[in-house]
Predicted model as a PDB file, atoms N, CA, C, CB and O in Angstrom, pLDDT in the B-factor column:
MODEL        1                                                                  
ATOM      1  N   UNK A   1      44.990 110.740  88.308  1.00 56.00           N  
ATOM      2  CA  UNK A   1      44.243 111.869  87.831  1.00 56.00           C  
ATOM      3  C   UNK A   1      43.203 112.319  88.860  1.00 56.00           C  
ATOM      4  CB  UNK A   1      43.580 111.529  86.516  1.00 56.00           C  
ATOM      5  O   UNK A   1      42.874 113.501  88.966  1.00 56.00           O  
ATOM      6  N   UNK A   2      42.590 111.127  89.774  1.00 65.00           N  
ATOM      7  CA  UNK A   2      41.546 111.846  90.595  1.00 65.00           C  
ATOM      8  C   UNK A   2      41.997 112.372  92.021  1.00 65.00           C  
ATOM      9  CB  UNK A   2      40.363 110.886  90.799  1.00 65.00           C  
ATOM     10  O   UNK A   2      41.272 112.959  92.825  1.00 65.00           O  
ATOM     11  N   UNK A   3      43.758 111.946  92.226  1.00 67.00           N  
ATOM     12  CA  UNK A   3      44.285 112.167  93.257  1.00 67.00           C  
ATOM     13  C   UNK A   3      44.361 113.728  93.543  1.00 67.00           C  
ATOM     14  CB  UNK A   3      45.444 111.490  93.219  1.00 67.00           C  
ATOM     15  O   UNK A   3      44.350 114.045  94.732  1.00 67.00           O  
ATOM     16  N   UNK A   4      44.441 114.814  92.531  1.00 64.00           N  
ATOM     17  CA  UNK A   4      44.783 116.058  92.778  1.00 64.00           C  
ATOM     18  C   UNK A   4      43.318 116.614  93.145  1.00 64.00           C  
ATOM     19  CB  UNK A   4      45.583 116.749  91.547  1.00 64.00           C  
ATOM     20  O   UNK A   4      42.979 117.603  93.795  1.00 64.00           O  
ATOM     21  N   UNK A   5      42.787 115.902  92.678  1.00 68.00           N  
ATOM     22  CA  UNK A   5      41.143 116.635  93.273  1.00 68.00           C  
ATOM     23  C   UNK A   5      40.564 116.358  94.613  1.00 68.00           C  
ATOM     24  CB  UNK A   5      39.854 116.119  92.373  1.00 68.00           C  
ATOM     25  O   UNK A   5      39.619 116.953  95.131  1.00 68.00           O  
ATOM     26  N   UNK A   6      41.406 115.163  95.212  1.00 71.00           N  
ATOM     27  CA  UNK A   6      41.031 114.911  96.541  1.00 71.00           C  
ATOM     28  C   UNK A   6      41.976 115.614  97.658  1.00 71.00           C  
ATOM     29  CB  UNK A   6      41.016 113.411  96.707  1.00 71.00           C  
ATOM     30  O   UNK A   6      41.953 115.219  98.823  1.00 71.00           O  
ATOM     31  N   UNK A   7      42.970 116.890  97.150  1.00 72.00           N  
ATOM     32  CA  UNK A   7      43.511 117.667  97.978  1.00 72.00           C  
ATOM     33  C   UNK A   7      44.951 116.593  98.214  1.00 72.00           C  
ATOM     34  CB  UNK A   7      42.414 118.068  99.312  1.00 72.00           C  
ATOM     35  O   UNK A   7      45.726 117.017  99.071  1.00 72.00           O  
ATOM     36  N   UNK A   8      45.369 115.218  97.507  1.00 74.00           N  
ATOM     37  CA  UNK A   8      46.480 114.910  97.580  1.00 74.00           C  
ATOM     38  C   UNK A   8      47.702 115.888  97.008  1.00 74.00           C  
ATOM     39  CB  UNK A   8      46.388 113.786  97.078  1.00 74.00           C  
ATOM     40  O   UNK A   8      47.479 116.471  95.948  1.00 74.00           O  
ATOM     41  N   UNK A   9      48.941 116.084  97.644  1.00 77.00           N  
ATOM     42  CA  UNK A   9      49.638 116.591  97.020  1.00 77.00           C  
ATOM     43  C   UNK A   9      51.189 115.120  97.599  1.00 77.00           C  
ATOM     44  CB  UNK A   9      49.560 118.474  97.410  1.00 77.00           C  
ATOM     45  O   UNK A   9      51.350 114.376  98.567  1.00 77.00           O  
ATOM     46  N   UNK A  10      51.867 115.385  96.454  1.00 77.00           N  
ATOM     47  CA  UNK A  10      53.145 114.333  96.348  1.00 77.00           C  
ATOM     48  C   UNK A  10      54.030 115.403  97.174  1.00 77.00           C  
ATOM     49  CB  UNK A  10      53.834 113.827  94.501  1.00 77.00           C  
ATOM     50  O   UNK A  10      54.347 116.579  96.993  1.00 77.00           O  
ATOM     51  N   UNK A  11      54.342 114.173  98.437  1.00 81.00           N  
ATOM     52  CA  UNK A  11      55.539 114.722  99.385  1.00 81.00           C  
ATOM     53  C   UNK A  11      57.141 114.028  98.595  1.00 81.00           C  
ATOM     54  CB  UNK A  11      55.222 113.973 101.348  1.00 81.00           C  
ATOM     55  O   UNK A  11      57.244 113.065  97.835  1.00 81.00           O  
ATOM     56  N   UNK A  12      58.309 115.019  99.175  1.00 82.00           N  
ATOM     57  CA  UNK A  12      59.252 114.619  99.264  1.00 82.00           C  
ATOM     58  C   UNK A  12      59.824 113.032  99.377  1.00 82.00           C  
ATOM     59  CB  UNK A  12      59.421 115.282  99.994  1.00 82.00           C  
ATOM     60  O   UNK A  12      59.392 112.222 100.198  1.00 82.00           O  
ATOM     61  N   UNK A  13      60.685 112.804  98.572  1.00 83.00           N  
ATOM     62  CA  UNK A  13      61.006 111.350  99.337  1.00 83.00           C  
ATOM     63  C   UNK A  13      61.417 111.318 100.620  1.00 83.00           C  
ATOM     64  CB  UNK A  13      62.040 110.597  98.736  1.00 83.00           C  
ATOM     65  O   UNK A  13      61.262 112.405 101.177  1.00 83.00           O  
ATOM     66  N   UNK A  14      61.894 110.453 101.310  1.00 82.00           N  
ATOM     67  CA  UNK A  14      62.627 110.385 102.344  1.00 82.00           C  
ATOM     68  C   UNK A  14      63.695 109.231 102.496  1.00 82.00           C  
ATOM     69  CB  UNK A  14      61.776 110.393 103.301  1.00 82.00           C  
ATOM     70  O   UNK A  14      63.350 108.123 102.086  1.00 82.00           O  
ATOM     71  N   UNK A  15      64.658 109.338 102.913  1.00 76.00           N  
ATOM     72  CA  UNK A  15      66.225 108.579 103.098  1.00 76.00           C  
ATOM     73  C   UNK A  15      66.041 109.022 104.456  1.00 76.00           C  
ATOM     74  CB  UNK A  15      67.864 109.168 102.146  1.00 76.00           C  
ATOM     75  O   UNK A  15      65.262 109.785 105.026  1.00 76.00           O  
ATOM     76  N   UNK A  16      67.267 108.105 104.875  1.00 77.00           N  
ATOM     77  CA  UNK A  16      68.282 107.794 105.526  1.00 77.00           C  
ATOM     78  C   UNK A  16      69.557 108.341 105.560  1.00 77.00           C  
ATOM     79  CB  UNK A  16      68.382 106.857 105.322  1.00 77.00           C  
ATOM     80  O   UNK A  16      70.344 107.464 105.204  1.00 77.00           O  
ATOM     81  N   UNK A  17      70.246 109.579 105.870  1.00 73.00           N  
ATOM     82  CA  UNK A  17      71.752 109.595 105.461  1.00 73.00           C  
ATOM     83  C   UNK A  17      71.861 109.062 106.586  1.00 73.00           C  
ATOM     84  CB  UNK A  17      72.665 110.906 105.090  1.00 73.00           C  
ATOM     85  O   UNK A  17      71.164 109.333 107.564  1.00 73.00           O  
ATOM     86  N   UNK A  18      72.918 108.103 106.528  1.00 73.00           N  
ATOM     87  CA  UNK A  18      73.983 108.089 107.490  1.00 73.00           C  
ATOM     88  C   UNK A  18      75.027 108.763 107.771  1.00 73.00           C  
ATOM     89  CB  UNK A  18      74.404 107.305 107.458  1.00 73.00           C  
ATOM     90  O   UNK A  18      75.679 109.243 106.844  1.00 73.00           O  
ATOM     91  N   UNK A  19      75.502 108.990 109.368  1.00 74.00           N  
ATOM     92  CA  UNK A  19      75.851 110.058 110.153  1.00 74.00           C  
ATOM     93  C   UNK A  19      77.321 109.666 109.859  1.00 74.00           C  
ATOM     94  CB  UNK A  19      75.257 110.145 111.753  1.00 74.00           C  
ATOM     95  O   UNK A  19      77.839 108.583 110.127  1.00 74.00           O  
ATOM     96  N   UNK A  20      77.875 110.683 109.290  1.00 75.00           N  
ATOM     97  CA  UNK A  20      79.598 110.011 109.043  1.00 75.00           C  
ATOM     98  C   UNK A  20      80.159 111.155 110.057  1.00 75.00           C  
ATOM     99  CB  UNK A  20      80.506 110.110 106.986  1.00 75.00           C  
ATOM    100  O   UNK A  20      79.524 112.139 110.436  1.00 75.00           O  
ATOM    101  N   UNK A  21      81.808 110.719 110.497  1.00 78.00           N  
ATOM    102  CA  UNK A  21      82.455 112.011 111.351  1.00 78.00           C  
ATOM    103  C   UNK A  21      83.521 111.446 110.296  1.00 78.00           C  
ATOM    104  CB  UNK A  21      82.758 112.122 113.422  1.00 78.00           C  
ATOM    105  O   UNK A  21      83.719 110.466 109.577  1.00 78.00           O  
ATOM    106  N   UNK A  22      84.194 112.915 110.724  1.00 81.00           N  
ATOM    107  CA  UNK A  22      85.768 112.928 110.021  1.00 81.00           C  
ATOM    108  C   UNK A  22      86.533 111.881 111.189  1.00 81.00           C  
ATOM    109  CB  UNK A  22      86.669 114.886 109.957  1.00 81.00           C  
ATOM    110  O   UNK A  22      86.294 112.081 112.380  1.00 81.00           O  
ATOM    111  N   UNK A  23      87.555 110.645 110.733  1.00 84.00           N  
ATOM    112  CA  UNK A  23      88.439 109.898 111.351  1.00 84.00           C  
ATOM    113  C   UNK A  23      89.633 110.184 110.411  1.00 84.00           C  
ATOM    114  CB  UNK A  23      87.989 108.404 111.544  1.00 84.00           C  
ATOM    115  O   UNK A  23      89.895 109.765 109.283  1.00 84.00           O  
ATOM    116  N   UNK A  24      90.155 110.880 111.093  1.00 85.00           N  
ATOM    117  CA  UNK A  24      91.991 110.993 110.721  1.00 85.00           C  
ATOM    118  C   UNK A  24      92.953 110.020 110.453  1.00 85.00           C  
ATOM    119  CB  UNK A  24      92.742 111.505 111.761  1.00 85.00           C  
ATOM    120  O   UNK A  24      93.819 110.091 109.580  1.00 85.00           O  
ATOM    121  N   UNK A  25      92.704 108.808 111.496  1.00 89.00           N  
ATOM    122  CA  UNK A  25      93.210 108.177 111.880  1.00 89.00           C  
ATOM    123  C   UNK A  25      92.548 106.899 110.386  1.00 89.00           C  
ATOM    124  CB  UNK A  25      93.019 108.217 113.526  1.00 89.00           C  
ATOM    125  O   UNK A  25      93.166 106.639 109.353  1.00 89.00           O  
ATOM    126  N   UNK A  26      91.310 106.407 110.763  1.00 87.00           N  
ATOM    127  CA  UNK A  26      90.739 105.763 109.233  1.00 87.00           C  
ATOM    128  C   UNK A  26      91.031 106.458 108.203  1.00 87.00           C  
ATOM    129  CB  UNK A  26      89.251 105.626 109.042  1.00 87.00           C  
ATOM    130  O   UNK A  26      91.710 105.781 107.431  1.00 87.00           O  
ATOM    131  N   UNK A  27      90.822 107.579 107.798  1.00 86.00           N  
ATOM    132  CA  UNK A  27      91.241 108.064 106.534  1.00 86.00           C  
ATOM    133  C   UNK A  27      92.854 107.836 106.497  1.00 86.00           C  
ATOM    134  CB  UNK A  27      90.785 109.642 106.347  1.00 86.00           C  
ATOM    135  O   UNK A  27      93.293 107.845 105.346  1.00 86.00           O  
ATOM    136  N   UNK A  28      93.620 107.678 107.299  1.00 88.00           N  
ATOM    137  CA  UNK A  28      95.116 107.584 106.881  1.00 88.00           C  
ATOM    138  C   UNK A  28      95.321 105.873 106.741  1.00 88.00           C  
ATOM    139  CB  UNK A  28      96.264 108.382 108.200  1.00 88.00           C  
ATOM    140  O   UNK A  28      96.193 105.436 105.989  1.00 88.00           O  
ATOM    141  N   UNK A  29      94.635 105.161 107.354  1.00 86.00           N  
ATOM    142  CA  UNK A  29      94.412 103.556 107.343  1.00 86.00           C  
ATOM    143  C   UNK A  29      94.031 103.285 105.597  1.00 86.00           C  
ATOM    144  CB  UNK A  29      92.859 103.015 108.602  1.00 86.00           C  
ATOM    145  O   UNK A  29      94.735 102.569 104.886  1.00 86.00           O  
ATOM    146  N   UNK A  30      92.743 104.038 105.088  1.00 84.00           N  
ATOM    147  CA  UNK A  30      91.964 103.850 104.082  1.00 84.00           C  
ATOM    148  C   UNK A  30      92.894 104.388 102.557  1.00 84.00           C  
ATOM    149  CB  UNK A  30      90.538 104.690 104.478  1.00 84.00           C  
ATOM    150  O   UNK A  30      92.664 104.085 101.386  1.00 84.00           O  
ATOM    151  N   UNK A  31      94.060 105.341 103.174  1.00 83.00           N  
ATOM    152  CA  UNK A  31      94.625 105.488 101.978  1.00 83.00           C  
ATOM    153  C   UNK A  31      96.026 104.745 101.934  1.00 83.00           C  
ATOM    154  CB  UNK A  31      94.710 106.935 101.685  1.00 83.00           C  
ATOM    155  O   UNK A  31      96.609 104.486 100.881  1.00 83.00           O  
ATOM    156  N   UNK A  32      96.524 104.416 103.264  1.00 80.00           N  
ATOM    157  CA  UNK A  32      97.476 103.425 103.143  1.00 80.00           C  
ATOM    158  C   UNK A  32      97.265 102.158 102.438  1.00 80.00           C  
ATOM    159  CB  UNK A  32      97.812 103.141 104.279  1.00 80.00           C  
ATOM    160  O   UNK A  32      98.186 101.723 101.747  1.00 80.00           O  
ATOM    161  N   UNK A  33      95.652 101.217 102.572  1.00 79.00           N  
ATOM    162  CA  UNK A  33      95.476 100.680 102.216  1.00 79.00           C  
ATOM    163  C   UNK A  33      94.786 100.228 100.372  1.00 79.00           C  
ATOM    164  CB  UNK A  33      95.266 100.665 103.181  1.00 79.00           C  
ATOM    165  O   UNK A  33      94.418  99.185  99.831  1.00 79.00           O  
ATOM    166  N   UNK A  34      94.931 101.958  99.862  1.00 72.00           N  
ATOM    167  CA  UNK A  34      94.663 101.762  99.024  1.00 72.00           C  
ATOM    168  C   UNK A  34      96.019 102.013  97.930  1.00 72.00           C  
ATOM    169  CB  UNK A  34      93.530 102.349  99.023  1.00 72.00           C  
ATOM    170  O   UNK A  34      96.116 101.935  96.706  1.00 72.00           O  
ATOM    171  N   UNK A  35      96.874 102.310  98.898  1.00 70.00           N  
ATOM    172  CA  UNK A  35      98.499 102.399  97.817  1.00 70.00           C  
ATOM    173  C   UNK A  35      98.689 101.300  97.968  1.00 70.00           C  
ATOM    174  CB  UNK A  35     100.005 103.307  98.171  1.00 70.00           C  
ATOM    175  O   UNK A  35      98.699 100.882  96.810  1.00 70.00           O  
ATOM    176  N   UNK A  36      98.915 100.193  98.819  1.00 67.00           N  
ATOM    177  CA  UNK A  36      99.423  98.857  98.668  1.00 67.00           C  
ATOM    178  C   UNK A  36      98.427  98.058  97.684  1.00 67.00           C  
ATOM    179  CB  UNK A  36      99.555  98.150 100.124  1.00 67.00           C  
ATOM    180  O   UNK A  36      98.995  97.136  97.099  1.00 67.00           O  
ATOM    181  N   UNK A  37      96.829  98.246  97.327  1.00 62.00           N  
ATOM    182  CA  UNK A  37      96.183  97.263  96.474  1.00 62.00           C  
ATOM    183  C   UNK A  37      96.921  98.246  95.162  1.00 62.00           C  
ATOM    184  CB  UNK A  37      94.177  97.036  96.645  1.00 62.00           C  
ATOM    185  O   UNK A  37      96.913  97.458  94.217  1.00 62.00           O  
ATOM    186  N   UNK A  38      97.487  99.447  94.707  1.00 60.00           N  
ATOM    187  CA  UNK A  38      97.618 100.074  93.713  1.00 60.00           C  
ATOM    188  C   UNK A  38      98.968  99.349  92.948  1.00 60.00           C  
ATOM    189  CB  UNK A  38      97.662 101.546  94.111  1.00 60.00           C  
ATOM    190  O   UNK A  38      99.247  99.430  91.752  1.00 60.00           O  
ATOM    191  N   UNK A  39      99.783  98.549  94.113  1.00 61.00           N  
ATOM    192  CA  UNK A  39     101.247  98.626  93.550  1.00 61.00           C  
ATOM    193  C   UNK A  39     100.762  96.875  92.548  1.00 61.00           C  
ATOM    194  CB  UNK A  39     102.961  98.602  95.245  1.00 61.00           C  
ATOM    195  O   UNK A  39      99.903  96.019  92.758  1.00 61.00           O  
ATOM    196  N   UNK A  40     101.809  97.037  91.510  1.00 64.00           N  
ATOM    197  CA  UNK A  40     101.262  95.874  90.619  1.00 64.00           C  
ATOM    198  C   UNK A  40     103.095  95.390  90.570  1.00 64.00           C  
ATOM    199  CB  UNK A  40     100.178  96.443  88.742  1.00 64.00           C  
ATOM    200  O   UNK A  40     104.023  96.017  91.080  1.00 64.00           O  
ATOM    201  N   UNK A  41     103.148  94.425  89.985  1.00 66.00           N  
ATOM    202  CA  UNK A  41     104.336  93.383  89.659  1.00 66.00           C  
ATOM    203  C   UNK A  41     104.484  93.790  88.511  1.00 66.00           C  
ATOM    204  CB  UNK A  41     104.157  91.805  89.723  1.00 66.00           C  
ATOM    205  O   UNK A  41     103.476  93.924  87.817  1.00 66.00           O  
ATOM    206  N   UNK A  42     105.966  94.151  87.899  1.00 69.00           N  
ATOM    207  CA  UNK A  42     106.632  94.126  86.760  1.00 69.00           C  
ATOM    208  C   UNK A  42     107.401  93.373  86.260  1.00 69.00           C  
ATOM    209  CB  UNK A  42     107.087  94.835  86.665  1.00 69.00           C  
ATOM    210  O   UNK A  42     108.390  93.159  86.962  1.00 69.00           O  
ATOM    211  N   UNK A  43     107.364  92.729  85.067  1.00 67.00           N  
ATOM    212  CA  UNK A  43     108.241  91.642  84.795  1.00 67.00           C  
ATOM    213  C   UNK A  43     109.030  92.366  83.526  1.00 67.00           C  
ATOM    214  CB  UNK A  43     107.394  90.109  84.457  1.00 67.00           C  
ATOM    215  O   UNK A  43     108.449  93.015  82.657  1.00 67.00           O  
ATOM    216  N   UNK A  44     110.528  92.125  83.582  1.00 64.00           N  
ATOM    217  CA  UNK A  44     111.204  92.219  82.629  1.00 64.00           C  
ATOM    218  C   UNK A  44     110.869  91.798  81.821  1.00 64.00           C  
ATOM    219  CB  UNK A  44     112.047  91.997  82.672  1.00 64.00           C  
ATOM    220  O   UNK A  44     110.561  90.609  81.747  1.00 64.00           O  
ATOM    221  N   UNK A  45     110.775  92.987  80.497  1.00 65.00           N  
ATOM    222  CA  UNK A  45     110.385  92.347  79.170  1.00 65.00           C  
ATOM    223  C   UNK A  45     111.667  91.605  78.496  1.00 65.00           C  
ATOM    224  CB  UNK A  45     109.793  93.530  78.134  1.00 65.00           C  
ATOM    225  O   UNK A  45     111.434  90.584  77.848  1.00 65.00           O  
ATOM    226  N   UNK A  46     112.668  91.947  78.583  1.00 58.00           N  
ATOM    227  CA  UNK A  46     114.218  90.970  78.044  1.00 58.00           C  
ATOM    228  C   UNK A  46     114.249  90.127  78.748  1.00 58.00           C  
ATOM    229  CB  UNK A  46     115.747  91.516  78.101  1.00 58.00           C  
ATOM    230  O   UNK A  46     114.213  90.183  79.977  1.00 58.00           O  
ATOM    231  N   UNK A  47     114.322  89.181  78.050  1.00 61.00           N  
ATOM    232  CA  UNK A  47     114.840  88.090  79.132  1.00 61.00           C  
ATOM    233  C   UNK A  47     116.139  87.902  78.507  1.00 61.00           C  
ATOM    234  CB  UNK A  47     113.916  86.564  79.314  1.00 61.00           C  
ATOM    235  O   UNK A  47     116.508  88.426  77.456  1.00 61.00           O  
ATOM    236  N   UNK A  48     116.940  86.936  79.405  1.00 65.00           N  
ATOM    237  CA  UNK A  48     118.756  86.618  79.376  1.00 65.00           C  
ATOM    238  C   UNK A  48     118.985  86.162  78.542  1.00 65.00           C  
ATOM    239  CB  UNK A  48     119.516  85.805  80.251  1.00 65.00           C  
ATOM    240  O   UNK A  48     120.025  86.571  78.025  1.00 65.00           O  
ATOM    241  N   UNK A  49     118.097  84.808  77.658  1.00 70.00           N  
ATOM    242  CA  UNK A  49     118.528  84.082  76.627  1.00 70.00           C  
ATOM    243  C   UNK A  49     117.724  84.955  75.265  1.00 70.00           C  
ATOM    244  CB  UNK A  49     118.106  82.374  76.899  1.00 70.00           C  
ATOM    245  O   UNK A  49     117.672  84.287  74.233  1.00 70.00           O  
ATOM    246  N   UNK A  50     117.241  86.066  75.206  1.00 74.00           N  
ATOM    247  CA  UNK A  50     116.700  86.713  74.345  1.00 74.00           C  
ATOM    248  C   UNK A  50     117.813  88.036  74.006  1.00 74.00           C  
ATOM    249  CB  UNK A  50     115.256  87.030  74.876  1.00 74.00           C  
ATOM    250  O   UNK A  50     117.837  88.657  72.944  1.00 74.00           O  
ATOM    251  N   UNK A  51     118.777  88.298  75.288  1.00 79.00           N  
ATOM    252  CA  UNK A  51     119.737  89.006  75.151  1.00 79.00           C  
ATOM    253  C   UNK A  51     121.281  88.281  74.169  1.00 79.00           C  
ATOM    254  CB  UNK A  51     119.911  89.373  76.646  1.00 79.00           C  
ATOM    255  O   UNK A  51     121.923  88.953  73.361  1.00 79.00           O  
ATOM    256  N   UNK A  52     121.547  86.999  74.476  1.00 85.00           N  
ATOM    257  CA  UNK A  52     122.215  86.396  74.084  1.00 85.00           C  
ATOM    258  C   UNK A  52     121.652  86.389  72.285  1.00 85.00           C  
ATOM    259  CB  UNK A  52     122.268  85.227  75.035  1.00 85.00           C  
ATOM    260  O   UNK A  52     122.450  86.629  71.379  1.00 85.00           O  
ATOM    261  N   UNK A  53     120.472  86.138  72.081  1.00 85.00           N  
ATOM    262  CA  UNK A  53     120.093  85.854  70.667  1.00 85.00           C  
ATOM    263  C   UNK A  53     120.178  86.746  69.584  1.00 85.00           C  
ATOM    264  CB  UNK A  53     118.917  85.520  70.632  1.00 85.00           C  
ATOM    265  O   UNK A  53     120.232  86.559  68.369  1.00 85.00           O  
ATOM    266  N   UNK A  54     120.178  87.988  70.446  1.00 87.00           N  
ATOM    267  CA  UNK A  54     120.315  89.592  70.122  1.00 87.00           C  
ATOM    268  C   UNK A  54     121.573  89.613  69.663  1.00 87.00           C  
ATOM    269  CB  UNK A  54     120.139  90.692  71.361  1.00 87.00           C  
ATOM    270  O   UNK A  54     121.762  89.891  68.478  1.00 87.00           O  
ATOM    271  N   UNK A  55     122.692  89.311  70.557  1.00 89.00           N  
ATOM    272  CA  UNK A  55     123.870  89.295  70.634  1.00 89.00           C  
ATOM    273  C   UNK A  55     124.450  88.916  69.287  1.00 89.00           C  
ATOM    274  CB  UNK A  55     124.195  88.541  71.660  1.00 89.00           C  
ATOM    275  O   UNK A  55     125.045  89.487  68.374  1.00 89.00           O  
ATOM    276  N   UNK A  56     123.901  87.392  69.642  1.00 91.00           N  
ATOM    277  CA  UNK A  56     124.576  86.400  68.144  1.00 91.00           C  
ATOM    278  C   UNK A  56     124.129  87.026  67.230  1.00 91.00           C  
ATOM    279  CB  UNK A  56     124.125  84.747  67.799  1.00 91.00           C  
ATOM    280  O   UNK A  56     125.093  87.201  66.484  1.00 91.00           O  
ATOM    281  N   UNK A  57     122.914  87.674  66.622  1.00 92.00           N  
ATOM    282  CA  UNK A  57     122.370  87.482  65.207  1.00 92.00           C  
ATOM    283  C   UNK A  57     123.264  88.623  65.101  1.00 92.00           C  
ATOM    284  CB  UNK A  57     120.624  87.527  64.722  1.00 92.00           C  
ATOM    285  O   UNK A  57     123.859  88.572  64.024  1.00 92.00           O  
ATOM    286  N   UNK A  58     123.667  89.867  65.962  1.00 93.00           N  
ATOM    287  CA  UNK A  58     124.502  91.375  65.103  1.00 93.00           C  
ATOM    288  C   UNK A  58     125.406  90.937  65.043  1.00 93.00           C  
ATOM    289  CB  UNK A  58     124.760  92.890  65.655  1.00 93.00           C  
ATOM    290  O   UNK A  58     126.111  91.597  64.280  1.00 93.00           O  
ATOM    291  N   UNK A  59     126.117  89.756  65.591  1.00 94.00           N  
ATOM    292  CA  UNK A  59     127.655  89.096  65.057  1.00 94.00           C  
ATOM    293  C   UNK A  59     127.836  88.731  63.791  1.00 94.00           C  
ATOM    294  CB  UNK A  59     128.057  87.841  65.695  1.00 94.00           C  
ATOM    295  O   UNK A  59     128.810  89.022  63.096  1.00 94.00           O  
ATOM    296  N   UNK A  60     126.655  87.921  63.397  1.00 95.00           N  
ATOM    297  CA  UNK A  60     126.822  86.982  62.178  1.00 95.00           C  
ATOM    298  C   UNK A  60     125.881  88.402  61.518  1.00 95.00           C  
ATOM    299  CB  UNK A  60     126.057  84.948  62.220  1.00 95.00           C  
ATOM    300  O   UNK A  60     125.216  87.821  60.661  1.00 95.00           O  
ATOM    301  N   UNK A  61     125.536  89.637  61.452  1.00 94.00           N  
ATOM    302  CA  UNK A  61     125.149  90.035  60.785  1.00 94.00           C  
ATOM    303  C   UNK A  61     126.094  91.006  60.285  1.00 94.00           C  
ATOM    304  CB  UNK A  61     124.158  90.215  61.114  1.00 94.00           C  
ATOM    305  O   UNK A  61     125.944  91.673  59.261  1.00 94.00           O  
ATOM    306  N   UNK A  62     127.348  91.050  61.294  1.00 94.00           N  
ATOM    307  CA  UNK A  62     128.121  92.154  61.367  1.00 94.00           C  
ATOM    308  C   UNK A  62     129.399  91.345  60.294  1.00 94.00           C  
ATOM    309  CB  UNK A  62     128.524  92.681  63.174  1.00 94.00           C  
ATOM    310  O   UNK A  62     130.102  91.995  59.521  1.00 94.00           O  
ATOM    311  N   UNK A  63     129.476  90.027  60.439  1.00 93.00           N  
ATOM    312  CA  UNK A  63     130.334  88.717  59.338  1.00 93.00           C  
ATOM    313  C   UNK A  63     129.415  88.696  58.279  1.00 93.00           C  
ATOM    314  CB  UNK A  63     130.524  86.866  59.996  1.00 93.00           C  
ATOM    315  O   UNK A  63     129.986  89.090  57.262  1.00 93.00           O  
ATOM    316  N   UNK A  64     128.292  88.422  58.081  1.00 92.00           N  
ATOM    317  CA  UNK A  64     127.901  88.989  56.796  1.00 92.00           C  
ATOM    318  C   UNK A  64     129.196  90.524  55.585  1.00 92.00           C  
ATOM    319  CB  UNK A  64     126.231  89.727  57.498  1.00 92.00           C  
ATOM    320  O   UNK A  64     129.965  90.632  54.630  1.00 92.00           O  
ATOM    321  N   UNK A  65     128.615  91.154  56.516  1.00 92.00           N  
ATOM    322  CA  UNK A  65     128.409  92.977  55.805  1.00 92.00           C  
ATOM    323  C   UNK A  65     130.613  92.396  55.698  1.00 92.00           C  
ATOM    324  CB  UNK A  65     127.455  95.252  57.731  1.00 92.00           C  
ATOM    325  O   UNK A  65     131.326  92.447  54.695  1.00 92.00           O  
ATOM    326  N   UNK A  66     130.794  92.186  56.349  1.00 91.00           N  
ATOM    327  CA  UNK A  66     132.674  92.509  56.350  1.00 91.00           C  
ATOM    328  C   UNK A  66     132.591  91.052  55.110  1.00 91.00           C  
ATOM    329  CB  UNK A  66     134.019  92.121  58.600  1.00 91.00           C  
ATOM    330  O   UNK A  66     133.487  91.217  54.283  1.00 91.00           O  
ATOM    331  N   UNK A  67     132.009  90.132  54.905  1.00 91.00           N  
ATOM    332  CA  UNK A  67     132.413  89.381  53.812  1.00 91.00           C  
ATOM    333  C   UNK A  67     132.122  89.697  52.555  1.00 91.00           C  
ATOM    334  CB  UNK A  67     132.048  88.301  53.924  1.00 91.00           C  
ATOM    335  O   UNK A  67     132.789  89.411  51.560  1.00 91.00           O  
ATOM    336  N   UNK A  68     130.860  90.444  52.618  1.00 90.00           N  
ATOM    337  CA  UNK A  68     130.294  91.026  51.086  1.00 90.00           C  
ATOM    338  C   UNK A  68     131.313  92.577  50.772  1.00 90.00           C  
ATOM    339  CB  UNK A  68     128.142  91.532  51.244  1.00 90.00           C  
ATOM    340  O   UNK A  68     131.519  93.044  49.652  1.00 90.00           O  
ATOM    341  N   UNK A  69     131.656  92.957  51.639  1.00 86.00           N  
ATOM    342  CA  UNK A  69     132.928  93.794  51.830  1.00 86.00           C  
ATOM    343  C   UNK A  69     133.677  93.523  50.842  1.00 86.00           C  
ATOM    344  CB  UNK A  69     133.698  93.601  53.038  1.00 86.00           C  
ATOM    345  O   UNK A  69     133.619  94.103  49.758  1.00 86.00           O  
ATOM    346  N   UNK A  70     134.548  92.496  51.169  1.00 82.00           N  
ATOM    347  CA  UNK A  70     136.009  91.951  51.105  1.00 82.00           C  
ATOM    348  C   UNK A  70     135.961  91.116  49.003  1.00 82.00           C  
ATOM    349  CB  UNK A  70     136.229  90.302  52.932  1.00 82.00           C  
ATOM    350  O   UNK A  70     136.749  91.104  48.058  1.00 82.00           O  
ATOM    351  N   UNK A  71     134.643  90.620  49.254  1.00 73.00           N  
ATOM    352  CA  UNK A  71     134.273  89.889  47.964  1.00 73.00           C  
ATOM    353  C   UNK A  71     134.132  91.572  46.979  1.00 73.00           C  
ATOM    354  CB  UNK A  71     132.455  88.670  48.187  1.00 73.00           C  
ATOM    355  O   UNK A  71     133.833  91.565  45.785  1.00 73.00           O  
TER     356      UNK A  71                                                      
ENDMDL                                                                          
END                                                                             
């Protein structure tokens, strides 16, 4: 409060930017390197013995329906 009466006035902050240039050459490094952290691993959700189990149960479900058929 007694600062404005002593002719203080609040300056600007001040930074630092740092001096960047365009690199063609890094920017093509920086996006190559950011498609290879992008790619992820997929795992088959079927697996082989889950295909087989599939298999069997519409057999014996399909011998069901033809016996209640026939009866």
């Amino acid at each position: 409060m007694l600062r404005p009466m002593f002719g203080f006035r609040p300056k600007p902050k001040k930074f630092d930017l740092p001096l960047r240039y365009y690199d063609p050459e890094k920017e093509e490094r920086e996006k190559n390197r950011a498609r290879r952290r992008i790619k992820f691993q997929t795992h088959n959700r079927v697996k082989p013995k889950q295909n087989i189990r599939v298999l069997f149960l519409a057999l014996f479900l399909s011998l069901v329906v033809y016996l209640i058929g026939i009866l």
